[in-house]
N, C-alpha and C positions, 0 to 999 in steps of 0.2 A: 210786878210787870217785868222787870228787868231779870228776878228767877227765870223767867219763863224765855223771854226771850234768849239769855244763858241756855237755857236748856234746850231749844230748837235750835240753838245755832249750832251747838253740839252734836242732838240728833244729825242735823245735815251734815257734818262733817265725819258723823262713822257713817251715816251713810253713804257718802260720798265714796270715802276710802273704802269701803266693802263695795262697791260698785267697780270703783277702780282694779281691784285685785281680782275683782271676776271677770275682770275685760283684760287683763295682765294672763291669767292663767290659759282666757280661749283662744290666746293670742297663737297664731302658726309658727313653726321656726322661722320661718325665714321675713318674719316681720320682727321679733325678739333678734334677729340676728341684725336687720334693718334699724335698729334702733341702738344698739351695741356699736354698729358703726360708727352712725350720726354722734353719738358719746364722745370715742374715741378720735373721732375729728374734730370736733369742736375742743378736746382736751391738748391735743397737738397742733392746732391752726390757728385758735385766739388766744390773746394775751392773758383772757379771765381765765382760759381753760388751761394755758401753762401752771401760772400761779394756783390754780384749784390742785393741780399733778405735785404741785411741790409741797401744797398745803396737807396732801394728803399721803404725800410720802414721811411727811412729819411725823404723822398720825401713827402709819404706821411702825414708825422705828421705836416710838414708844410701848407698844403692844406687849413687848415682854415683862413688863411694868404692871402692865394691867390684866395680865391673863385670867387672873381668877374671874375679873366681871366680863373679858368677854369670852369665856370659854362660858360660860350659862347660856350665851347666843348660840354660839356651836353645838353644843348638847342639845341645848333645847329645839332647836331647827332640827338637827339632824333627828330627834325622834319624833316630829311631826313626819317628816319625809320619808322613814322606814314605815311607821306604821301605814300610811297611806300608800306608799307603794306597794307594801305587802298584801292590803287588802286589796286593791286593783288588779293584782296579779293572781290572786285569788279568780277574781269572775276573769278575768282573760284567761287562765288556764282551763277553767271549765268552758269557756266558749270554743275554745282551741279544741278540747277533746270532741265536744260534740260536732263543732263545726267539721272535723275530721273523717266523722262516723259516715255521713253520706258523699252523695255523688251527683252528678245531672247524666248520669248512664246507669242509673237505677230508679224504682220506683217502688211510693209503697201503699198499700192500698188497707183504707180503714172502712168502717161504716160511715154513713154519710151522717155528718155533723158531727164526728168522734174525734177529740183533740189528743187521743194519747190509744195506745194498743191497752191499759187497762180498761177501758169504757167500749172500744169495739168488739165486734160480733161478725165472724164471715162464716156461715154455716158453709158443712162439708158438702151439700151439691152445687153452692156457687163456686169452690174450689174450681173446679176442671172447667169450667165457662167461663172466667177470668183467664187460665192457662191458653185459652185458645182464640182470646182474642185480638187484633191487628196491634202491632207497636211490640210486643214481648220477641225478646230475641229466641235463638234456640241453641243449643249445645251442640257437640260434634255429633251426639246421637240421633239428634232431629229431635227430640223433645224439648218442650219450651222451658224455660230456665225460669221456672216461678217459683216459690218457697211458699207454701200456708206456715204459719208459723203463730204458736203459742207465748205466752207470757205470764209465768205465774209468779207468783213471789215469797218467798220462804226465808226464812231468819235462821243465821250462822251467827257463830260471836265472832266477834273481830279480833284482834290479833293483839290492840292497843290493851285492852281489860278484860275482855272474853265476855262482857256484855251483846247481845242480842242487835243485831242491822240487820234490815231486809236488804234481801240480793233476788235479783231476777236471774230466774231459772226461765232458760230459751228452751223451747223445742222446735225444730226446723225441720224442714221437707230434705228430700237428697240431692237438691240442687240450691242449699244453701251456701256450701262451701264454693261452688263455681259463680255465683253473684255477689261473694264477697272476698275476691284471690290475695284480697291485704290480709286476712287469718291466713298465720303458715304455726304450725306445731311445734314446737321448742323442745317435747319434750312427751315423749309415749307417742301415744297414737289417736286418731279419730274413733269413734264411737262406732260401735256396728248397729246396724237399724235393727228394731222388733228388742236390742235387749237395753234393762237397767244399766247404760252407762253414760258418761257424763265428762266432757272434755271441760275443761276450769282457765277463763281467762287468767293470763299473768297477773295485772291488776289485781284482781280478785283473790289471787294464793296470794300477796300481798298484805292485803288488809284483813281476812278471815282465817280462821284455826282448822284445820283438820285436812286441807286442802290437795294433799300431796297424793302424788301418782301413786296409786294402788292403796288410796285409804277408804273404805266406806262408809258414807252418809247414810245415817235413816232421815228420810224424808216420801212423806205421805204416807208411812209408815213402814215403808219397803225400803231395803238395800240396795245404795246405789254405791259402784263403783268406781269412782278417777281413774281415770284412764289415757288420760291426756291434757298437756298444757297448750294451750294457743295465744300469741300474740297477735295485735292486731293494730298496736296507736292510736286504737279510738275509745269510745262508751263501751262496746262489745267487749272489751277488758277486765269488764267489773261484771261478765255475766256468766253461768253455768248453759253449757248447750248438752243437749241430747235430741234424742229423736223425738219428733212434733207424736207420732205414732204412739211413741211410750209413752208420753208426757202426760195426753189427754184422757188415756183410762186413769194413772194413776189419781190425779186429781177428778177427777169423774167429768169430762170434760167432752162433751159432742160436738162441740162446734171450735173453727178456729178464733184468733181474735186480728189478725195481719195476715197481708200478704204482701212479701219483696218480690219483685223479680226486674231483670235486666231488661232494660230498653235496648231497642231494634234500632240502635244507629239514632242519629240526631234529629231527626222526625220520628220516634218510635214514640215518644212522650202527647206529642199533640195527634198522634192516630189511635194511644190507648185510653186517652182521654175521652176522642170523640165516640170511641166505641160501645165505653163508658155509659154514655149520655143516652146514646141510642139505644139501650139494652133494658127494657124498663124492671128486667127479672134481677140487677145488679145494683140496689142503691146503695152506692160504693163512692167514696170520695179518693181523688187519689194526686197523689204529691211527689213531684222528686226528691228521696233520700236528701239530700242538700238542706232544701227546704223544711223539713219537715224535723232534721233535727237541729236546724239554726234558728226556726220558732219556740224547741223545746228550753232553750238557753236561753233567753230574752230572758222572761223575766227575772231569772236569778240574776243574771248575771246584773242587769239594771236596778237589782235590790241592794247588791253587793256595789254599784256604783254608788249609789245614795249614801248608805250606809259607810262606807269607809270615807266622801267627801264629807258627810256629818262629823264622824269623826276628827276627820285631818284640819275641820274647822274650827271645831269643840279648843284642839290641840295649840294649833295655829294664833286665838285669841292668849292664849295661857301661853304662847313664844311669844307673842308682839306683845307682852307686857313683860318679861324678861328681858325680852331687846330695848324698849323703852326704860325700864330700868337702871339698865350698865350701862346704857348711851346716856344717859341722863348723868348717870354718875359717873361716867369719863370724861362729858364736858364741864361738869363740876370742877373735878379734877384738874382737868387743864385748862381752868377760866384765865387764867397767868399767860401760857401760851397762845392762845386762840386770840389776847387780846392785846399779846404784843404783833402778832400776827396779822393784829386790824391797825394797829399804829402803823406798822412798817406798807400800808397800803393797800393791803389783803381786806378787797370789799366783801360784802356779803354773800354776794354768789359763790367764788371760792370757797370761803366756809363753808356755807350750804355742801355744796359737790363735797369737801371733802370730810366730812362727817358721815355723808348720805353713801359717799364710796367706800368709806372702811364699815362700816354696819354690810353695805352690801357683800363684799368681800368674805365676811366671816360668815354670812348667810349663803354665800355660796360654798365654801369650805362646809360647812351642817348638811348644805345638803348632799354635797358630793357623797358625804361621810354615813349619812343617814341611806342614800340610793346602796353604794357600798356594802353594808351593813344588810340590806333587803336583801340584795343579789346574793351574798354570802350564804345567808341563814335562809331564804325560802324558796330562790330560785330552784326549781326539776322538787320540789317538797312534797311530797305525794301524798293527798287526803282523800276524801271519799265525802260525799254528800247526795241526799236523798235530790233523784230525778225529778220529771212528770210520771214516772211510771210509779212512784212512790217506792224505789227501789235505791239502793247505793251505787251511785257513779264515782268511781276513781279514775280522780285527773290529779295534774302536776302543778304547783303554781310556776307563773310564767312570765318574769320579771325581763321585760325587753325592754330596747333603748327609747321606745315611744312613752313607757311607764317612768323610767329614770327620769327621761329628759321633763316631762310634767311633773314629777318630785321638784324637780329642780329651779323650775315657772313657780311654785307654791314658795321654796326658800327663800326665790328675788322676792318674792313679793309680799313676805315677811319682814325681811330688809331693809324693804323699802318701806312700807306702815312704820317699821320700828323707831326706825333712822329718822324720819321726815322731822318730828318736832323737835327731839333735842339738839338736830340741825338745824330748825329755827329758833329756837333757844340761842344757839350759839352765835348765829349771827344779829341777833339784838342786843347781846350782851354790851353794857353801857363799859367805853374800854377803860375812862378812867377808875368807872367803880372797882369793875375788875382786876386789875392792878392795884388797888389800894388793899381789894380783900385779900388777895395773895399774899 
């Protein structure tokens, strides 16, 4: 009976602290900064909080003493903190790229119930009866600024081992370039309509081999020529464009699979909608650009949250038992000190606090060091991963001060698990035993 009660009392107490550290991490800055003050006043306004400041000044002037056990803190914090940053920056730079790609001054039009352009269908007579109706802007020539536009996907080696990725090969109308004016050429020229050629996002010359202005691809069995580089800061980076016209015989293709085109000013979206709706020859779903590719990032990117907080946790339980550890074995060490420290008046809370502050402190130094270490090494890091379109998107990871500063929420809160007991530890320590084991 009393195993067991041992053992639920336990359970509740990692449960608790795993509760605690997950109400620590969701916490906003400026309640973490709300709480840092409340700290720092009570450490310079009361008597217990003077004496904890000096108890833990102690603490630390010994550190050089003790580096070897609490540099394992420091390391070990610090690569719970890189690894987790670096994966977080992972799905935030792919959200970034896609979130990039669209607009609320564009739209894009699929078959109705088709969650991606590889599953849609717009046959070539609905082409020109979407082009003409109400919400679509027009160009300086009076023509409406739509794009039918293809999507196929063909495989180049990549650049890393020359291993096989699918990349989407675009084929666009001639008013794709004026619905999308963030593509500007770096580098050759634009493609001319009716022939084999093929302008190569930057991205994309990037991570694939053969890529370069004036090299030929055989693809669909025909030779195609580069002919130009285009930049653009989004998904459309990692894509191959040519004429929608070429595209569809070479692949034997009679129907389109999208359609972009620019909205008519800020009611153009809810007049191409309803036009939409009323047209019963058009069953077409359609979406603002914006939309439609910040749906296509969800789920990764929310995989890649999971997945790298599994990790940073996996990590985090293997640091809070390092930190428990060398904290254990530095109050060891200083059982002598800490318990002349309780003679000369130094009650428990002191202790407490300054045990709990110097564990924190090197949990903060881990993490600083570990955030540090992320930005250095994966910050602007450019990789490529399969879409919705089942194609390769090249994005950057993208290590901001919202991902640091959450590294950083993870470190205290390492720290603080770490620190807690062999801070309680220390202030139960019996003083005379103490000083006699010394």
């Amino acid at each position: 009976m009393k195993r067991l009660k041992g053992f639920l009392a336990s359970f509740a107490t990692v449960l608790l602290l795993a509760l605690g550290l997950a109400l620590w991490i969701a916490l906003p800055w400026f309640a973490v900064l709300a709480i840092a003050a409340a700290i720092a006043l009570w450490l310079y306004t009361t008597r217990s909080g003077r004496l904890a400041r000096e108890a833990t000044k102690i603490g630390l002037a010994g550190l050089p003493q003790r580096w070897g056990a609490s540099s394992v803190i420091v390391i070990g914090i610090a690569g719970v903190v890189g690894v987790l940053v670096a994966m977080l920056a992972m799905g935030e730079g792919f959200k970034a790229t896609l979130d990039k790609t669209g607009g609320d001054d564009t739209a894009i039009l699929l078959r109705a119930g088709s969650q991606a352009e590889t599953n849609s269908v717009i046959t070539r007579d609905q082409a020109p009866l979407v082009s003409a109706l109400p919400g679509i802007a027009r160009g300086k020539d009076g023509k409406p600024l739509a794009s039918p536009e293809l999507s196929q996907v063909v495989n180049l080696p990549t650049m890393a081992d020359g291993t096989d990725a699918n990349v989407q090969f675009r084929g666009v109308g001639p008013a794709g370039w004026a619905i999308r004016p963030q593509l500007k050429i770096v580098e050759g020229r634009r493609f001319n309509p009716g022939l084999r050629e093929i302008v190569i996002g930057k991205g994309a010359q990037r991570q694939f081999r053969g890529l370069e202005v004036g090299k030929q691809l055989k693809l669909a069995n025909q030779m195609w020529t580069v002919v130009g580089v285009f930049e653009s800061k989004d998904s459309h980076e990692s894509e191959l464009w040519t004429d929608a016209d070429v595209l569809g015989p070479a692949y034997q293709r009679s129907a389109f699979q999208s359609m972009t085109v620019k909205l008519d000013g800020k009611a153009g979206f809810k007049q191409l909608k309803a036009a939409l709706a009323g047209d019963p020859r058009l069953k077409l779903d359609v979406d603002t650009t914006r939309n439609y590719y910040g749906k296509q990032s969800e789920g990764l990117t929310k995989l890649i949250r999971i997945l790298g907080s599994v990790i940073g946790a996996i990590m985090a339980i293997g640091a809070v038992f390092g930190a428990l550890n060398s904290m254990y074995a530095a109050v060891a060490g200083r059982a002598r000190e800490i318990a002349t420290l309780r003679a000369l008046g130094f009650r428990s809370v002191p202790v407490v606090t300054a045990v709990m502050l110097e564990t924190m402190l090197l949990a903060l130094l881990g993490g600083v060091l570990g955030a540090a270490i992320a930005w250095a090494v994966f910050n602007g890091y450019t990789v490529s991963t399969l879409g919705q379109n089942f194609s390769q998107v090249v994005f950057q990871f993208k290590v901001s001060p919202t991902l640091a500063w959450t590294g950083l929420k993870w470190a205290l809160g390492i720290g603080l698990v770490g620190g807690l007991f062999p801070a309680l530890r220390a202030a139960r320590l019996p003083v005379t035993e103490a000083l006699r084991s010394a």
